[in-house]
C-alpha positions, -999 to +999 in steps of 0.1 A: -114+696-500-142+678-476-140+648-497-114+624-474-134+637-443-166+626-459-153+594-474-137+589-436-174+597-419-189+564-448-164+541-435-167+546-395-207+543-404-200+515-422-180+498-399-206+502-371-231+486-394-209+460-394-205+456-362-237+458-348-245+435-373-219+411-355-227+415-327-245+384-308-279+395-303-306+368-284-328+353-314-301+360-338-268+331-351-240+337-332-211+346-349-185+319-361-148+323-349-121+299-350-097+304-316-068+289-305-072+272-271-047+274-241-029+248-261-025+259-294-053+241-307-077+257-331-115+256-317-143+263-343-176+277-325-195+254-357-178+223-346-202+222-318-239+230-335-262+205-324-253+211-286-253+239-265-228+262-256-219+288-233-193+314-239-178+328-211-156+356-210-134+361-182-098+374-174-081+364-138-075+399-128-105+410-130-123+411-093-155+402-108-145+370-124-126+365-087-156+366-069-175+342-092-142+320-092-138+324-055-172+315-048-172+283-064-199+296-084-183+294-124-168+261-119-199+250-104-220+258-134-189+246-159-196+213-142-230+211-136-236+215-173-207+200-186-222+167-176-255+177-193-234+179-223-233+215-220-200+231-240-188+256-223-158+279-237-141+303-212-127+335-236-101+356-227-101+388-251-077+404-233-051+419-258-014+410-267-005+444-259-021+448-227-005+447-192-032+421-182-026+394-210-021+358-200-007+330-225-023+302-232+000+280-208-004+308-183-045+307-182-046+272-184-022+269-148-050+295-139-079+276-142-064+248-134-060+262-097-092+274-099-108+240-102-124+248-131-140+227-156-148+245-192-144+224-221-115+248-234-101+283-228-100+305-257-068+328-258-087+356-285-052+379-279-065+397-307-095+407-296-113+392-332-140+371-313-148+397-282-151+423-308-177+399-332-196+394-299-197+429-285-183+413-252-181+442-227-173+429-193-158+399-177-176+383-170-202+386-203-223+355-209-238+341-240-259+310-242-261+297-275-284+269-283-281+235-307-293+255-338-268+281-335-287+311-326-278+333-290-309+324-271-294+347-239-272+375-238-258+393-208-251+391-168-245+363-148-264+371-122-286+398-104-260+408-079-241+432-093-210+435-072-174+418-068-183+404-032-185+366-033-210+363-004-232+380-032-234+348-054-256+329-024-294+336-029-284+357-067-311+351-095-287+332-120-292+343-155-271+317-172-283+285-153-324+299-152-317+306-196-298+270-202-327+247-177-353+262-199-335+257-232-327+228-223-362+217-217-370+233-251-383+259-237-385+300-249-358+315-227-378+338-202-349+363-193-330+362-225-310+393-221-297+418-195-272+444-187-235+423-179-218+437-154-179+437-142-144+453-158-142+462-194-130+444-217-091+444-218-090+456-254 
């Protein structure tokens, strides 16, 4: 009689094994995923080993991401490390089904305003890739180094509110983890508590 409820209690344990075995976790790979960009295109995290990469998971409505966006401050690190050969992937994880969801065609006239400069926006409508990552906020930042493995995990920043004139004089997580990887360094700070909305699953 307890026998579906028991076998139902295995599979929810086991599917938190598996995710928390997903998960990116600092010293660990990151996860694979193959995700369409803004244009249709299919973009394969493994394409990139050999270089680093930062994910970056964002959503326009979200007034966190506005006040990094507003501030200058993302596209300022898309492009100061874009031209350190720095990939950086903007993910939007924001479901199909949710009242928040933006197209591809739709993000890219976003960021496009925005003046940003990632290498490509990821449109993860199904969630797949946030979910792998255990992405909770927007913004939530990985830096993954040339040999694959998540060397930081977390917030951008130290200020942990939506006001823009926060960014100026903000301990920066994501440029102080890729300057020392970079250098071949250990990553000092290599994980922290993110901080903005949830993720629009």
């Amino acid at each position: 009689m307890h026998l579906p409820a028991v076998r139902l209690a295995t599979v929810a344990v086991a599917a938190l094994i598996a995710g928390a075995a997903l998960a990116a976790t600092p010293g660990q790979p990151a996860p694979d995923f193959t995700v369409n960009d803004a244009s249709g295109k299919p973009v394969k995290l493994a394409e990139f080993r050999g270089k680093h990469v930062v994910l970056e998971w964002t959503n326009p409505e979200c007034p966190f991401v506005q006040k990094h966006y507003n501030a200058k401050n993302m596209q300022a690190l898309q492009k100061e490390f874009g031209a350190k050969d720095v990939v950086w992937l903007s993910v939007n994880s924001t479901n199909r089904d949710h009242s928040e969801y933006k197209d591809g065609a739709q993000m890219a006239a976003w960021m496009q305003q925005q003046g940003g400069a990632p290498k490509a926006v990821l449109i993860d409508d199904a969630s797949t890739t946030g979910r792998a990552y255990a992405a909770r906020t927007t913004p939530h930042m990985f830096v993954i180094d040339p040999a694959g493995k998540v060397v930081y995990a977390g917030a951008i920043d130290d200020k942990r509110s939506a006001n823009p004139a926060d960014v100026k004089g903000a301990n920066n997580y994501v440029r102080a983890a890729l300057n020392e990887s970079l250098a071949g360094k250990p990553v000092t700070t290599a994980s922290t508590t993110p901080y903005g909305c949830s993720v629009k699953y």
